[in-house]
C-alpha positions in Angstrom: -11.5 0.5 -20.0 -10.7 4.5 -19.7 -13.0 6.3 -17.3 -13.9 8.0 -20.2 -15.6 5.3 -21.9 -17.1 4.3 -18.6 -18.9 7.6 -18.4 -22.5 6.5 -20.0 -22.4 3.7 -17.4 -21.9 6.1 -14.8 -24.2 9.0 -16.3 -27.2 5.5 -16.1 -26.1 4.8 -12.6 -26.3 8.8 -11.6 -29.9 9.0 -13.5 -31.2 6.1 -11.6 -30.0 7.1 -8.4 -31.5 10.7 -7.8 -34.1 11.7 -11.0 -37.1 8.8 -9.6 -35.9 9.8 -5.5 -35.8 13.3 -6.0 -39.5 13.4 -7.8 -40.7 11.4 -4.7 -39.5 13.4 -2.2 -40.7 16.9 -4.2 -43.7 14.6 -4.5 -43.6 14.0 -0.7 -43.2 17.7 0.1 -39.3 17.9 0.7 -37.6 21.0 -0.3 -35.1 20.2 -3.0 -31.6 19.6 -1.8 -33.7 17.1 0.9 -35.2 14.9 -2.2 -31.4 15.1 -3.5 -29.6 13.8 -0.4 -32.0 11.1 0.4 -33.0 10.1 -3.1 -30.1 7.1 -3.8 -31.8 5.8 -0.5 -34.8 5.7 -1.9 -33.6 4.0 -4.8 -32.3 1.4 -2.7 -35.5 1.0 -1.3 -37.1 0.9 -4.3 -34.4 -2.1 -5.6 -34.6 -4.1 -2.4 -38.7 -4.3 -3.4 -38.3 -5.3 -6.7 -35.8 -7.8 -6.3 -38.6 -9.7 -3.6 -41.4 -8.7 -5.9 -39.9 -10.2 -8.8 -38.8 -13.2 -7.7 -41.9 -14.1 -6.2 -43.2 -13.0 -9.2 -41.1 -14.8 -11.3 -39.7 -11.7 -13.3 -36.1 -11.8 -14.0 -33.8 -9.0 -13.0 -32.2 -7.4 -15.7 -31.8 -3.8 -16.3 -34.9 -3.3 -18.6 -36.8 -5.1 -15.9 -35.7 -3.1 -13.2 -36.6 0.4 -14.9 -39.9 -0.8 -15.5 -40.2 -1.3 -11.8 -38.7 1.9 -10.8 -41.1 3.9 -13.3 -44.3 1.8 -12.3 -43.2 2.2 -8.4 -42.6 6.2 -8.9 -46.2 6.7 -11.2 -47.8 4.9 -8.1 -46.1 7.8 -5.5 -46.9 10.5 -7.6 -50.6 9.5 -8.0 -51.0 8.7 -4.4 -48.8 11.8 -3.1 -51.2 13.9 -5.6 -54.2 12.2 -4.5 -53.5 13.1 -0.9 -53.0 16.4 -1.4 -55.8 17.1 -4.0 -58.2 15.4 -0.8 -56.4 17.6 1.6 -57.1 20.5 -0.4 -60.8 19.6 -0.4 -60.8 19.0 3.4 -59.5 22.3 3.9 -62.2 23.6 1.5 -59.8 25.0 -1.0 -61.5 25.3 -4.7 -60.0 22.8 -7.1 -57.2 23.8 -9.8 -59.2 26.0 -12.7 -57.9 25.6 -16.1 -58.6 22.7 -18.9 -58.2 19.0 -17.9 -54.6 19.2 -18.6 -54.0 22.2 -16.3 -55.6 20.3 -13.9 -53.2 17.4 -13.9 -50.0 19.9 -14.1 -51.8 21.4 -10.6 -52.3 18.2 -9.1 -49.0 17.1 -10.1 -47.1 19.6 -8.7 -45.1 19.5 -6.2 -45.7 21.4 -3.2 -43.8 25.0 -2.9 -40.6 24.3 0.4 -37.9 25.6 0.8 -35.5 28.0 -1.1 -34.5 26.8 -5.1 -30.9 26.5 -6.4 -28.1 28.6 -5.7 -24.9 29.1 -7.0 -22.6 28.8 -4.0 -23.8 25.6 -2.9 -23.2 24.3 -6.5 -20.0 25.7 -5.9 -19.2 24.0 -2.6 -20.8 20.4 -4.1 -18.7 20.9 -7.0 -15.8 21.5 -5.4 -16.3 18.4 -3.0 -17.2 16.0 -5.5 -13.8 17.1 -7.2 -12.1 16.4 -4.1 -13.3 12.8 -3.4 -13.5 12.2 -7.4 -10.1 12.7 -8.3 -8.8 10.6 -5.0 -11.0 8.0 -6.8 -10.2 7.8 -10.1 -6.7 8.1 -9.3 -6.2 5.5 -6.2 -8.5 2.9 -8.4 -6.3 3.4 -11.9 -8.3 2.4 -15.2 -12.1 2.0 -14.6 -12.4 -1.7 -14.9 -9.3 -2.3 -12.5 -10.3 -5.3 -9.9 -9.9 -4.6 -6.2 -8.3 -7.0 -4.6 -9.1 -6.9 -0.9 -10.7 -10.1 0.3 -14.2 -9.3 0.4 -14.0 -7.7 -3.3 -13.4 -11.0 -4.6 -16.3 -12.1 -2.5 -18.8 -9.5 -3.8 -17.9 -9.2 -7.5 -18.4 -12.7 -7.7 -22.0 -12.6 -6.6 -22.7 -9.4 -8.4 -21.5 -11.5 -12.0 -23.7 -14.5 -10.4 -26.8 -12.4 -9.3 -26.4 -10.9 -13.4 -25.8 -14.0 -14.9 -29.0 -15.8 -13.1 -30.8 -13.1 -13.3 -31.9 -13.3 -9.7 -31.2 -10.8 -6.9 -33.6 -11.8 -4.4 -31.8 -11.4 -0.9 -32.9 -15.4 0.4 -31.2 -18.0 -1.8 -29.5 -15.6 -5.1 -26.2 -15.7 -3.8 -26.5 -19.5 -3.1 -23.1 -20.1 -5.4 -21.4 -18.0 -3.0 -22.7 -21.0 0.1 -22.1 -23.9 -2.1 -25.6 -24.1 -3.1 -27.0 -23.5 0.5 -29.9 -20.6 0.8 -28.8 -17.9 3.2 -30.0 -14.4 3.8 -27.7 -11.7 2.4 -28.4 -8.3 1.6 -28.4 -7.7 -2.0 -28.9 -4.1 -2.4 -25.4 -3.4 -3.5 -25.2 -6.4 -6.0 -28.9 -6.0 -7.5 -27.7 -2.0 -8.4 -24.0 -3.5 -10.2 -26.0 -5.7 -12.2 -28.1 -3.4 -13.8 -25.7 -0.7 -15.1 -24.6 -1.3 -18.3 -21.1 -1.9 -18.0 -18.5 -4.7 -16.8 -19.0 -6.0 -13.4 -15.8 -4.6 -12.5 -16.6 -1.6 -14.0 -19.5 -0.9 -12.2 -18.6 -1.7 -8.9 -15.8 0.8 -9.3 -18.6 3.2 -10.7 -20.1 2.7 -6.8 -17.2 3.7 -5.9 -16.9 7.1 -7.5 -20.7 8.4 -7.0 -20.9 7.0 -4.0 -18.2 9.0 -2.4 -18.0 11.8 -5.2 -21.7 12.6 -5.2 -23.6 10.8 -2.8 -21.6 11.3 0.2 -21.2 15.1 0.2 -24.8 15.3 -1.6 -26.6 13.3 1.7 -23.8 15.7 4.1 -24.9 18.8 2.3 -28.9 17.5 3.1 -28.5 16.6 6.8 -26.8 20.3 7.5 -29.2 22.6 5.2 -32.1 20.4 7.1 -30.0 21.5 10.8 -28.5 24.7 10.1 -30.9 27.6 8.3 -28.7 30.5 6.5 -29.8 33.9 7.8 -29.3 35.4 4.2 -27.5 33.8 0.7 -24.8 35.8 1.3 -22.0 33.8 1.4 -20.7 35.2 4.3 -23.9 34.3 6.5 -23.3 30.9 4.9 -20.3 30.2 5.0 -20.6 27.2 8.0 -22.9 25.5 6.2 -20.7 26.0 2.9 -17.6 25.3 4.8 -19.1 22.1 6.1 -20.3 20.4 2.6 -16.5 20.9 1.4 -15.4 19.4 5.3 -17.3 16.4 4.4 -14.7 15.0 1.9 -12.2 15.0 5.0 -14.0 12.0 6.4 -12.2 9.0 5.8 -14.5 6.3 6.7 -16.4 5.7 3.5 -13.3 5.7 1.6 -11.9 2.9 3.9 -15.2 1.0 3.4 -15.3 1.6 -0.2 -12.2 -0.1 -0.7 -12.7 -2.9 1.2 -16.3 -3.8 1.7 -18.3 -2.4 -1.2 -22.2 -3.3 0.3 -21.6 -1.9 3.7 -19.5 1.2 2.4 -22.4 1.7 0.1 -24.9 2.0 2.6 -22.5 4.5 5.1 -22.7 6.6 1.6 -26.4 6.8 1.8 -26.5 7.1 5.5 -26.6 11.0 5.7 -29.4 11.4 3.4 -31.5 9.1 5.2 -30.7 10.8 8.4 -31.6 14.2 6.6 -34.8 12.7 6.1 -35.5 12.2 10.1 -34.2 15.8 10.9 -36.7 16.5 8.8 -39.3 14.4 10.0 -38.9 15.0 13.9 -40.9 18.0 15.3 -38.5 20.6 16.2 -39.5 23.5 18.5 -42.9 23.0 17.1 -42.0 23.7 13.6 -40.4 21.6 10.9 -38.0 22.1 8.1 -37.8 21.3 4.7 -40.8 19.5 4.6 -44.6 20.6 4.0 -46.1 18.2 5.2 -45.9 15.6 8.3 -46.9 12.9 7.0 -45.1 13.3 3.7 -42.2 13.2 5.6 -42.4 10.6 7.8 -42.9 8.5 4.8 -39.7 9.5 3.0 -38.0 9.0 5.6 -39.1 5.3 6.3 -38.7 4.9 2.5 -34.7 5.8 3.0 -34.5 4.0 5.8 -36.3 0.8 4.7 -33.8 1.4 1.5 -30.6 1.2 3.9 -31.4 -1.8 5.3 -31.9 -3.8 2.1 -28.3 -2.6 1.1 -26.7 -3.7 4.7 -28.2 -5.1 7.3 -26.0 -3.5 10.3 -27.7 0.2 8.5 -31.2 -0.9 11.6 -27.8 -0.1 13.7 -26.2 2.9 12.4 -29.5 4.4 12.2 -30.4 3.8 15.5 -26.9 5.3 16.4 -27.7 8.6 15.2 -31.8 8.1 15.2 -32.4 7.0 18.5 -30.4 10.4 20.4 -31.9 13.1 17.5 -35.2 11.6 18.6 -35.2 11.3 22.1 -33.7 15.0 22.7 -36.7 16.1 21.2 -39.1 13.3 21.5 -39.2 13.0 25.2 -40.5 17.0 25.9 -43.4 15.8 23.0 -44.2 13.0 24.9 -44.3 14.0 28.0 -46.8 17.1 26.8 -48.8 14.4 25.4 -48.8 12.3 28.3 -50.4 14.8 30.5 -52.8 15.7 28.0 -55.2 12.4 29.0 -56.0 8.5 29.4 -56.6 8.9 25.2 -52.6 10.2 24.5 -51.5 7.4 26.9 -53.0 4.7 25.6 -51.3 6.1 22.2 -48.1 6.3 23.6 -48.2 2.6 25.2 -49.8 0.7 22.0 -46.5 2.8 19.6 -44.1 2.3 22.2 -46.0 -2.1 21.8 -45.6 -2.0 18.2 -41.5 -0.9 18.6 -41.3 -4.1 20.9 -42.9 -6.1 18.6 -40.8 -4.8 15.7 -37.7 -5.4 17.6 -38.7 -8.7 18.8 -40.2 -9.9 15.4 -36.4 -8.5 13.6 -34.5 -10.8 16.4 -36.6 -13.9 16.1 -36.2 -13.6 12.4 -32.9 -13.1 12.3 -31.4 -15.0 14.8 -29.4 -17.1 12.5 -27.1 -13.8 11.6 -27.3 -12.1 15.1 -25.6 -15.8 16.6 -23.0 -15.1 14.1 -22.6 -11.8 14.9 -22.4 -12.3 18.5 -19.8 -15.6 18.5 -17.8 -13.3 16.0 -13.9 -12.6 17.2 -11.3 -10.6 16.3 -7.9 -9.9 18.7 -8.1 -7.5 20.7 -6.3 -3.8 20.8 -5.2 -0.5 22.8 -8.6 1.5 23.8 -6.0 4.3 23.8 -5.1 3.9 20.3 -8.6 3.5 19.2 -9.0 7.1 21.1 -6.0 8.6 18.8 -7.5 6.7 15.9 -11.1 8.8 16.6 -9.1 12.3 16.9 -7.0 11.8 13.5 -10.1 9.8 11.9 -7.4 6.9 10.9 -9.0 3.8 11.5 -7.2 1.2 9.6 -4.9 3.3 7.7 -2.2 2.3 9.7 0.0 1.5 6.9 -0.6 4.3 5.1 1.7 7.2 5.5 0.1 10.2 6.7 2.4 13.2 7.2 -0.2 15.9 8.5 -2.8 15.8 11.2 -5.2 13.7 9.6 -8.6 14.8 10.3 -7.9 16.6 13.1 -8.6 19.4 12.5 -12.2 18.7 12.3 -12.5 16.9 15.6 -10.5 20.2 17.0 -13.5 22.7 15.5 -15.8 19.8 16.7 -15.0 20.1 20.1 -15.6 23.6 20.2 -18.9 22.7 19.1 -19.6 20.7 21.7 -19.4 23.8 24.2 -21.2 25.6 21.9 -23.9 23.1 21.0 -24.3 22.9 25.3 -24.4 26.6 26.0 -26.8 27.1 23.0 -28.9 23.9 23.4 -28.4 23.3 19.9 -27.8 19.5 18.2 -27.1 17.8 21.2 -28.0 14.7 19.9 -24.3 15.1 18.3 -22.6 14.8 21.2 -24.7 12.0 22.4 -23.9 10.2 18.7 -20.3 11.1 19.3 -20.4 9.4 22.3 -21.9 6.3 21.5 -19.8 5.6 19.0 -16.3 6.0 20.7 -17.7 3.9 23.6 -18.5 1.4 20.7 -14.8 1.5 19.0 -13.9 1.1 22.6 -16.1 -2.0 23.0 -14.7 -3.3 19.8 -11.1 -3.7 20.9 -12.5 -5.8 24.3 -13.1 -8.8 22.4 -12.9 -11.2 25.1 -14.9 -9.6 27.8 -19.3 -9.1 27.4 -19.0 -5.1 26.1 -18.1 -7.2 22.6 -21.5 -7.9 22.5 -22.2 -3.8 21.9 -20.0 -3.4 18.5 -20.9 -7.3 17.3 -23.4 -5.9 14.8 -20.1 -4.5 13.2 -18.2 -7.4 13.2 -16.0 -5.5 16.2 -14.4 -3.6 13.8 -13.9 -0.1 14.4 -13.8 1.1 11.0 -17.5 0.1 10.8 -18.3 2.4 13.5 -16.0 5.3 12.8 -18.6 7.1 9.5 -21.4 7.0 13.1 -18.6 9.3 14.9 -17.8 10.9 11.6 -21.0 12.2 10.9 -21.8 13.6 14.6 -18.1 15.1 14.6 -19.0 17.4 11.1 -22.4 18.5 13.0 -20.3 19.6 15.9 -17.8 21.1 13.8 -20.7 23.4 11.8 -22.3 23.9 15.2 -19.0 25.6 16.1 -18.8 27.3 12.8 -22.8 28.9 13.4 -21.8 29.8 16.7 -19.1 31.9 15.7 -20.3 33.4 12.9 -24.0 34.5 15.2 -21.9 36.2 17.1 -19.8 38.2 15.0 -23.1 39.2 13.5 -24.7 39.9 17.2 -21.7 42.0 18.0 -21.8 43.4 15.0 -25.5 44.8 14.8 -24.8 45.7 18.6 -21.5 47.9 17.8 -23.3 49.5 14.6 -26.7 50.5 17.0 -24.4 52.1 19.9 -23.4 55.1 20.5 -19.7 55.0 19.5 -20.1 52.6 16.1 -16.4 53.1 15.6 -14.8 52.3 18.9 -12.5 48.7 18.8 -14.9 45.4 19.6 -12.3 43.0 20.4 -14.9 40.1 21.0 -16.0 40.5 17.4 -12.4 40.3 16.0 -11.7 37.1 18.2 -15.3 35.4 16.5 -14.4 36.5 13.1 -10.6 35.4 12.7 -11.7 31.8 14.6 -13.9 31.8 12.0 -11.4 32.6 9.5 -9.3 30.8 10.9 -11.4 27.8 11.2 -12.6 28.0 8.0 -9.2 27.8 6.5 -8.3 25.2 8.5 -10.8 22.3 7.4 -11.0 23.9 3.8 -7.2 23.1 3.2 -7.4 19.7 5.4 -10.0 18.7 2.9 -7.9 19.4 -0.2 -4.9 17.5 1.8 -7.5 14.9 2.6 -7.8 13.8 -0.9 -4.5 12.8 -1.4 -4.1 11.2 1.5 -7.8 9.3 0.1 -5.8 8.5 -3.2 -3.5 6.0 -1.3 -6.4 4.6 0.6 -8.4 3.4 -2.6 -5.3 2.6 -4.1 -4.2 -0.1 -1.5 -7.1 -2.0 -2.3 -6.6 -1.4 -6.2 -2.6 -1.0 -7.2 -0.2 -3.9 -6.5 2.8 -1.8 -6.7 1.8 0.9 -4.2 0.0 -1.6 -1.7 1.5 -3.0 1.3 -1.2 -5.5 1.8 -0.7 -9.5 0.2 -1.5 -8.9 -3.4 -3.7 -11.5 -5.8 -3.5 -10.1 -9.3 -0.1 -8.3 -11.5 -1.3 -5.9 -14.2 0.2 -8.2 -16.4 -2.2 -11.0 -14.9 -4.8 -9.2 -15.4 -4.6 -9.0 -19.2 -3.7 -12.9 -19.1 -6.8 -13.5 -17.4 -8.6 -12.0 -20.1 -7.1 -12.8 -22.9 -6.8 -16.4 -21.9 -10.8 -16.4 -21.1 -10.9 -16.2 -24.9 -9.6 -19.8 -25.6 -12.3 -21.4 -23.5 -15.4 -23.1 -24.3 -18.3 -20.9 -23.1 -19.4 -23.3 -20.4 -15.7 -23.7 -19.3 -15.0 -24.1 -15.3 -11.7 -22.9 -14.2 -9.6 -24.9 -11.3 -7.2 -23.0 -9.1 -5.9 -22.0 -5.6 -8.5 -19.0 -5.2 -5.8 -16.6 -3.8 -3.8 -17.0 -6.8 -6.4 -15.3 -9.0 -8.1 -17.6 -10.5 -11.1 -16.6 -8.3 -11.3 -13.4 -11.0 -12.0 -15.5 -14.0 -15.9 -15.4 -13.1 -16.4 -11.9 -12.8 -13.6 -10.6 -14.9 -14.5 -13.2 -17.8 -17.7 -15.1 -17.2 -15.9 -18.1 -16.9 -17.0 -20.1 -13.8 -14.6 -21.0 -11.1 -14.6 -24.0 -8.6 -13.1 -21.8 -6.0 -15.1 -17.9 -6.3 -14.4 -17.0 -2.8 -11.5 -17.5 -0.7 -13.2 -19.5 2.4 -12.7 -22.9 2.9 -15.5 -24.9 1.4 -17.6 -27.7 2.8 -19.4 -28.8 0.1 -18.3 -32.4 -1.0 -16.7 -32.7 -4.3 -15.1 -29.3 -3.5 -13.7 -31.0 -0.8 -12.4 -34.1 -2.0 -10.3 -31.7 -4.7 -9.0 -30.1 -2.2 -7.6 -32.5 -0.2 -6.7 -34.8 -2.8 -5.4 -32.7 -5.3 -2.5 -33.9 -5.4 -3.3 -37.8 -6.0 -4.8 -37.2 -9.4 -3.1 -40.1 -10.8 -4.1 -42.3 -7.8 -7.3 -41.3 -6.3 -10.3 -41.7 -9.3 -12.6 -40.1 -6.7 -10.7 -36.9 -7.7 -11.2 -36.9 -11.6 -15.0 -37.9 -10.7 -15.6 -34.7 -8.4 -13.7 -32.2 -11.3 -16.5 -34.3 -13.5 -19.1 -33.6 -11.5 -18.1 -29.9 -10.9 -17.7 -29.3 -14.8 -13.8 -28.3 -14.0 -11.7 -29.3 -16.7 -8.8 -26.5 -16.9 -6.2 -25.6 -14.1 -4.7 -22.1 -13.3 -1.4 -21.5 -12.3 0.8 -18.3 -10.8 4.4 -19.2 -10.8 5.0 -15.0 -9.3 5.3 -14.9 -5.7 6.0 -11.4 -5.8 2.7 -10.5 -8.2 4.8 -8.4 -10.7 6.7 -6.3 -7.8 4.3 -6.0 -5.1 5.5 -4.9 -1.5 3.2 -6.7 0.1 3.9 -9.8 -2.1 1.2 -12.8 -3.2 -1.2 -13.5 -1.4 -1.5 -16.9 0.4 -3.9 -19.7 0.8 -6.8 -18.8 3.2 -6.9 -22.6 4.5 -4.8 -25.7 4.1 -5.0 -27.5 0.9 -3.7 -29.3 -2.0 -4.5 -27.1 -4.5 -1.1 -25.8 -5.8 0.2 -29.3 -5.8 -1.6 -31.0 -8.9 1.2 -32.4 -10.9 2.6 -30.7 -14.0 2.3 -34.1 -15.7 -1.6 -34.5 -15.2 -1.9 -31.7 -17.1 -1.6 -29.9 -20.8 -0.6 -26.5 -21.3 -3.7 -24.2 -23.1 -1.5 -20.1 -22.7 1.0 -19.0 -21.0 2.9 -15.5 -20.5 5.8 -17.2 -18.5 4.2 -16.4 -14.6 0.5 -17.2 -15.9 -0.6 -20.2 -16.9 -4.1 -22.2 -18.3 -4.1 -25.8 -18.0 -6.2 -28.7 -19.3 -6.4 -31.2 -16.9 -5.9 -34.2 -19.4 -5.0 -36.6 -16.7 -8.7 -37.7 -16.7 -8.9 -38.0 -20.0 -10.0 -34.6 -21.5 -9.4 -32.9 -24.2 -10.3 -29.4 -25.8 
């Protein structure tokens, strides 16, 4: 399938991400470009309610279901955000709307005047970085239902093609194929959202791909800086940092990593920044608050975007406390120690919130103590601290094998750092350093895996490229910070030069601010437009066998087998095979169930006896009576151990087993195209 076909798939996924998000947060009383930014995290939240609801309800989730929930959940903010403000209207004694009855709706319903409305540049500067990213995209992934192959994409577009096919995304028990029919928790945020765009499942998992880091990416970016950094004018000139920094937010190399690798978690880095827009705008800053028009509106938005993170990825309560927890507490603390002085009443306030935090957190750990054990016995080898330093300047965690001939992202962290001296002399966005901070001491704590500071980056699996979009994010704040700084004081020096005496005379402190600004701005616009093609290789050593350097599981050529030989089978067919071989695509390529849909080794019984005993077809009858019992009848073969050419070769098995070794004589040929082959296995007596 050609992007091009794909593109009502993707113009449904794009529709239900931001049109119901961005009328709640209008709704809520965010300024525009707010609602946009946080409004796929809203979605989320809205999906990860839907999927409980309608389980318990007994509704199944399909894509007509799910609008129906979206629509009924939006009508029910829009009343109660009208309601609200038509009773605070009334509490403030303002006369109600005039007009006829329908007038009077159209008052109530709309949304409250904040912030400025559109403008062109910023258009410009979105446009320009959804090119970027989009092109890196469509390019490193190749046609629009290619199949990534990384380990973990087998592993989630197999759930996604079970939690459509059953109907059922609810996060405790829908991915039980996935456990061999045990109920676990997982996160199905990601998996509910592919199975309700109208496409392939491959298809729409690489649609995730390209909005989330063509549009939702820079969109939440662009939020969180227009909620920190106000524009004296819409000129472009007294713009240009936060302009600068929308187009600096494709240089980030993060989400493309975690795109192409681990599609849930990726997901929710991409909706990280507009949720954290959300709490900028939330906090009270310097007694005012931006982009919002109301408090309580949003607080609620905010908790809406946040709640939605969490149902896409668990480890989001982390990343969000990352970055939360030090934008908070540089403001929070002066506000509560005001209030703390102000009486007995304001303390007892303080101590029964700071109680229900506790609780929270203690009520989150008890329930999920089952994942937090896993998380904490996880281990990985351990690394250089000094190479995970160099890896945080250049932004290059896990790109390692892929040739980079420039500076990486350095030249962000360079601008960054300059905004760290000026974010101290100015006391502006500290809470960016403090991010920044955190999260190299975290990368650093990931590469100790065999002392106690693992225990700090276990919640991401002591991988550093987990952490890295949480240093990411602070480093582009530090970078605009610099930017702002510069271009305040070419304007101060400016206006101070034009009032003196001698307006003419040579103001060599205002040529120094304006060519670093130049020069800076130069500097991460071209590293951004480098950037992309360094992102093409990145997406496309998860997606192209011949320009990968990783183990590879499917040829192009297999591809098309697998397909085409899908055909042939009876629609309740169950394909055998060594899962690392490919036959773990059948399912969510085809429909056609597989023994074997991740690559883990499996402890469930008659998966187990086939695996061991493989091999013994012809002498072990407890064999033929598992494959019975687990519906398998046919057999897949890959006789290419270089997967059409790849340099990193086939892939091998993930555990010991027999798999490979069923004899050619227990078996009957059903296609072929000389590498790829479908069997029946007619050694226990079946036939087609």
């Amino acid at each position: 399938m050609t992007w091009l076909q794909a593109l009502p798939a993707a113009a449904f996924l794009l529709a239900f991400l931001l049109a119901p998000g961005y009328l709640v947060g209008r709704a809520f009383g965010l300024a525009r470009l707010q609602s946009l930014g946080a409004a796929p995290a809203m979605a989320a939240a809205a999906v990860g309610a839907l999927t409980v609801l309608y389980r318990w309800g007994g509704v199944p989730w399909r894509t007509g279901t799910a609008l129906a929930g979206t629509l009924a959940l939006l009508a029910a903010c829009l009343a109660g955000a009208a309601a609200a403000r038509a009773w605070a209207r009334r509490r403030h004694g303002h006369p109600p709307a005039a007009g006829s009855g329908w007038e009077r709706l159209r008052a109530r319903l709309r949304p409250p005047a904040v912030g400025p409305g559109p403008w062109w540049p910023l258009g410009g500067a979105l446009g320009l970085a959804a090119a970027l990213s989009g092109r890196a995209v469509v390019t490193g992934i190749g046609p629009a239902d290619q199949p990534m192959q990384a380990s973990d994409g087998v592993w989630h577009l197999n759930a996604a093609a079970y939690v459509r096919d059953l109907a059922d995304a609810y996060p405790i028990g829908a991915l039980a194929p996935m456990y061999w029919g045990e109920v676990h928790y997982y996160p199905t945020g990601w998996h509910a959202l592919n199975a309700i765009v109208p496409a392939p499942v491959a298809v729409s998992a690489n649609l995730t791909v390209l909005v989330g880091l063509a549009v939702v990416w820079p969109l939440g970016c662009a939020s969180l800086l227009s909620a920190l950094f106000s524009a004296p004018s819409r000129r472009i000139r007294d713009a240009l940092p936060l302009l600068t920094g929308i187009v600096a937010s494709t240089i980030a190399t993060g989400p493309f990593v975690l795109m192409s690798i681990l599609w849930p978690y990726g997901w929710a880095v991409c909706l990280l920044p507009g949720a954290v827009s959300l709490v900028m705008v939330a906090r009270p800053r310097r007694g005012e608050r931006r982009a919002a028009a109301s408090r309580v509106g949003g607080w609620l938005a905010a908790g809406f975007a946040c709640l939605g993170l969490v149902a896409v990825h668990g480890a989001s309560a982390f990343n969000l406390a990352v970055i939360g927890v030090p934008a908070l507490l540089v403001v929070g603390l002066v506000a509560i120690t005001q209030r703390w002085r102000a009486g007995n009443r304001q303390r007892m306030i303080i101590m029964a919130l700071a109680g229900l935090v506790v609780l929270a957190v203690a009520l989150g750990v008890i329930g999920f103590w089952d994942q937090l054990r896993m998380l904490f016995t996880y281990h990985r080898p351990s690394a250089n601290a000094v190479a995970v330093l160099r890896e945080a300047f250049h932004d290059s965690a896990m790109t390692r094998a892929i040739r980079d001939g420039g500076w990486g992202g350095a030249s962000l962290t360079v601008v960054a750092a300059v905004g760290v001296v000026v974010s101290v002399v100015r006391r502006r966005h500290r809470w960016a350093i403090l991010t920044a901070v955190l999260a190299v001491l975290l990368m650093v704590a990931s590469v100790y895996t065999d002392g106690p500071l693992r225990v700090f980056a276990s919640p991401w699996y002591l991988q550093r490229a987990r952490i890295m979009p949480l240093f990411e994010i602070a480093v582009l704040v530090l970078a605009v910070t610099a930017l702002e700084g510069l271009g305040d004081s070419a304007r101060g020096r400016r206006a101070a030069l034009l009032a003196s005496p001698q307006p003419n005379r040579a103001d060599w402190g205002l040529r120094a601010a304006a060519a670093l600004l130049a020069v800076s701005t130069v500097a991460l616009g071209g590293a951004a437009v480098a950037r992309s093609g360094f992102h093409h290789y990145v997406i496309a050593f998860s997606y192209q066998p011949t320009i990968s350097r990783w183990p590879m599981m499917l040829s192009e050529e297999e591809i098309d087998f697998i397909r085409a030989s899908a055909d042939l089978l009876p629609e309740d067919a169950v394909v055998l095979g060594q899962p690392t071989n490919g036959s773990a695509y059948y399912w969510s390529l085809t429909g056609t169930d597989v023994v074997y849909p991740t690559l883990r080794r499996y402890a469930e019984a008659d998966r187990r006896i086939v695996a061991r005993h493989a091999d013994e077809i012809f002498d072990d009858p407890q064999v033929c009576a598992a494959l019975d019992r687990l519906g398998a009848h046919y057999y897949y073969t890959d006789d290419d151990p270089t997967e059409g050419g790849a340099p990193g070769g086939a892939e091998t098995p993930r555990w010991p087993n027999q798999l490979d070794e069923l004899p050619r004589e227990a078996l009957m040929r059903v296609a072929t195209d000389g590498d790829h082959t479908l069997w029946l296995i007619s050694a226990c007596g079946w036939d087609q």
